[in-house]
C-alpha positions as CSV (number, residue, x, y, z in Angstrom):
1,X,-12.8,-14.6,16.9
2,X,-16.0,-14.7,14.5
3,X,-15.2,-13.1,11.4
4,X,-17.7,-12.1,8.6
5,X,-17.4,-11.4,4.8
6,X,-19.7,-9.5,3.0
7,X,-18.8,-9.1,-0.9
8,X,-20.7,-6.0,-2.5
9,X,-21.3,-6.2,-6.2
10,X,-19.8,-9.6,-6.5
11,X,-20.1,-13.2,-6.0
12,X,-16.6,-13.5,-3.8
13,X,-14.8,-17.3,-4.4
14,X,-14.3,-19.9,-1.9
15,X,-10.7,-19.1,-2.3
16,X,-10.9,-15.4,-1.8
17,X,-12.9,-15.6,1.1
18,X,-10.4,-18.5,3.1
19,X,-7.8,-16.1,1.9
20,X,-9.3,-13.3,3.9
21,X,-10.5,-15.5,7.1
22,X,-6.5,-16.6,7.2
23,X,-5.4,-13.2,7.3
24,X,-8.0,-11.7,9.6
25,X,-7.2,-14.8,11.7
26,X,-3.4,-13.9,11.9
27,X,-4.2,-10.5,13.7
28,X,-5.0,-12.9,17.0
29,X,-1.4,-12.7,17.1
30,X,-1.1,-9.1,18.0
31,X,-4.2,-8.6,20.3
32,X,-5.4,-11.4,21.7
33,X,-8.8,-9.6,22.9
34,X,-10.4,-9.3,19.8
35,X,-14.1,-10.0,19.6
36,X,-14.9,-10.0,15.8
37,X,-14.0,-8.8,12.4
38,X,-16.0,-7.8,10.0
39,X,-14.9,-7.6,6.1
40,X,-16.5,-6.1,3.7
41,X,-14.8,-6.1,-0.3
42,X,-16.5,-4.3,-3.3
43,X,-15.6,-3.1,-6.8
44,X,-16.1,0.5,-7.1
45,X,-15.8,1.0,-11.0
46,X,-15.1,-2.1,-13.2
47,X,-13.5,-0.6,-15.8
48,X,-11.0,1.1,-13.9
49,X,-7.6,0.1,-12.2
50,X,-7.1,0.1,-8.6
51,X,-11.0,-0.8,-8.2
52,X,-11.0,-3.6,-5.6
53,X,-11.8,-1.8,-1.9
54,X,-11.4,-4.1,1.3
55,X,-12.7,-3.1,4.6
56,X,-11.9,-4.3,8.4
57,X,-13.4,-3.3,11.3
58,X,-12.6,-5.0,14.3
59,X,-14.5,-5.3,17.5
60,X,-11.9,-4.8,20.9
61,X,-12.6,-4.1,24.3
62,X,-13.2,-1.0,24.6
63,X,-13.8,0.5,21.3
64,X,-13.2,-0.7,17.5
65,X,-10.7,-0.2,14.7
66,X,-11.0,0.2,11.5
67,X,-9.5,-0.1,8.2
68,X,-9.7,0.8,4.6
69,X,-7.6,0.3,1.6
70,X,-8.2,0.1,-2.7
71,X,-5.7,-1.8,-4.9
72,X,-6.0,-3.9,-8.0
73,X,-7.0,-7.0,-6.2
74,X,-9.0,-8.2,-3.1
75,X,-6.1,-9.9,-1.7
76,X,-3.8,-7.1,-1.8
77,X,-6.0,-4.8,-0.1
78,X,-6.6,-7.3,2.6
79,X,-3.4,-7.4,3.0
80,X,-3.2,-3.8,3.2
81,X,-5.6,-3.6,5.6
82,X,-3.9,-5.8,8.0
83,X,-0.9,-3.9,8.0
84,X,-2.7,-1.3,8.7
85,X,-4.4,-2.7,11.9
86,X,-1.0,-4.7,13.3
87,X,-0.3,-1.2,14.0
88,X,-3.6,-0.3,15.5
89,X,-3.2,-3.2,17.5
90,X,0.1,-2.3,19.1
91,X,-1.5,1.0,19.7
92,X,-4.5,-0.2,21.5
93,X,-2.9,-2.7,23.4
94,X,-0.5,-0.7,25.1
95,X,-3.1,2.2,26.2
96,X,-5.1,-1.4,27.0
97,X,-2.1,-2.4,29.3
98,X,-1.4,1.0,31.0
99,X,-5.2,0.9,32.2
């Protein structure tokens, strides 16, 4: 799976951004089909809490799925995120089996 990481109003860290490939790479687990990920992480307002947004979307057969959290740092709305899409995953690869 080819994953890409676009950081929006930042200069994201070498650390940050292995942080997000391993966790993107760990949805393989659920759905084997997946063609790519694409992340993208911004900071809405810098002064404010809860300012770090993360975006998935992920590329299946058949369709994509998307997700979208905000929390007070990158890696816990990646994390977020994933969760999010685990579910997806189980979702779309049962209406992917009955086919």
């Amino acid at each position: 799976m080819e994953t890409k990481v676009k950081a929006i109003h930042f200069v994201a860290s070498q650390q940050l951004d292995d942080f997000v490939q391993k966790k993107v790479s760990k949805l393989n687990h659920f759905f084997e089909g997946i063609i790519s990920a694409e992340v993208v992480l911004k900071v809405e307002k810098p002064e404010a809490a809860q300012n770090k947004n993360a975006s998935i979307k992920l590329i299946v057969p058949n369709g994509e799925l998307f997700a979208e959290k905000t929390a007070d740092t990158f890696e816990e709305a990646v994390d977020d995120c994933c969760s999010a899409l685990e579910k997806q995953l189980a979702k779309h690869k049962e209406k992917f089996r009955k086919k």
